[in-house]
C-alpha positions as CSV (number, residue, x, y, z in Angstrom):
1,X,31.0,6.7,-2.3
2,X,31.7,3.6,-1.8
3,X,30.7,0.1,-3.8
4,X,30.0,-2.0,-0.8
5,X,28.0,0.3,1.4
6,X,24.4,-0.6,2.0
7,X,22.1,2.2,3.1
8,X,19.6,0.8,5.7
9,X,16.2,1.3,5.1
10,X,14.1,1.4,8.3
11,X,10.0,1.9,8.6
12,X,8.2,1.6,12.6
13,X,6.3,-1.9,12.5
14,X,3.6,-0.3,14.7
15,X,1.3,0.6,12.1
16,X,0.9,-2.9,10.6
17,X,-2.8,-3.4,11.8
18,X,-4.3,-0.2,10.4
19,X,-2.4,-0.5,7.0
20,X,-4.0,-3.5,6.7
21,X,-7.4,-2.7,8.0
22,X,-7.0,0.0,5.2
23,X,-5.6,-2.1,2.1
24,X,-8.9,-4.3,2.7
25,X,-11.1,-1.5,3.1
26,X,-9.3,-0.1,0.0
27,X,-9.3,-3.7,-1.6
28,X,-13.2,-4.5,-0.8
29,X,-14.4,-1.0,-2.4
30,X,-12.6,-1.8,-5.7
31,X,-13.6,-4.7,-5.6
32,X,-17.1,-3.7,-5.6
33,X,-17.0,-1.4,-8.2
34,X,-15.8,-3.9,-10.7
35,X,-12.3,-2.9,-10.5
36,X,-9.3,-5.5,-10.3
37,X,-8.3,-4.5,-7.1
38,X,-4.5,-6.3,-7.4
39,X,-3.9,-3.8,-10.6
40,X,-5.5,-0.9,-9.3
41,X,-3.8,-1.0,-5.7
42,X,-0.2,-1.8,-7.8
43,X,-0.9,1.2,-10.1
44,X,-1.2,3.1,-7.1
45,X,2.0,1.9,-5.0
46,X,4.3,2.4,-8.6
47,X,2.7,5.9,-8.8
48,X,1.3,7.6,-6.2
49,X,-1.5,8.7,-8.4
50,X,-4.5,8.4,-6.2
51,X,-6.8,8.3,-9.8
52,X,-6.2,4.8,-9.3
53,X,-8.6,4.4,-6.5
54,X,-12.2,4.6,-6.8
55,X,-13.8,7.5,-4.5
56,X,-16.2,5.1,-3.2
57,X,-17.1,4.1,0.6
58,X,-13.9,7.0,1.0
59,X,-11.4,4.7,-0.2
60,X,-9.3,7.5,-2.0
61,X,-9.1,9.3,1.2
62,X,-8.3,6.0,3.0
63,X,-5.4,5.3,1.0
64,X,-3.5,8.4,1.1
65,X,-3.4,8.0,4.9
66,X,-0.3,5.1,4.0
67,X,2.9,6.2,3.9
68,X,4.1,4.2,0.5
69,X,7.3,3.4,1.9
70,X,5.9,1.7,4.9
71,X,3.8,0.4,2.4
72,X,6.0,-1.6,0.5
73,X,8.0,-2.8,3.8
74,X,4.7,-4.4,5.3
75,X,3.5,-5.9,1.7
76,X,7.3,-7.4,1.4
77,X,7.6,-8.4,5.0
78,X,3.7,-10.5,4.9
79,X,4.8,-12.1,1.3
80,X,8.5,-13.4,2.7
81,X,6.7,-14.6,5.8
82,X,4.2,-16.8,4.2
């Protein structure tokens, strides 16, 4: 293969108001339960181990909805825009 090819990576942009109705669903339950949501919501995208979020108000359930990949894309894209 070679040295200077770039794969593309390419996720739809359509979903960008439900993940984030979601991350501050996610974020707010945590965040209620005494958690440090930042942490627990990082531990989370690094692993895909949904032990990280707390079961309460659904928020589990809520996560695993999110594709991580498209995840990741939207978190980059908001950060780089602001």
């Amino acid at each position: 293969m070679d040295s200077d090819y770039t794969r593309k990576f390419q996720v739809p942009q359509e979903r960008s108001s439900e993940m984030k109705a979601i991350l501050m669903s996610v974020y707010a339950s945590l965040k209620e339960k005494g958690y440090n949501p930042i942490n627990q919501i990082v531990g989370y995208i690094l692993s895909e181990d949904p032990t990280y979020i707390t079961n309460y108000n659904n928020a589990r359930t809520l996560i695993r909805k999110l594709d991580r990949d498209e995840l990741l894309q939207e978190l980059v894209r908001q950060y780089l825009s602001n």
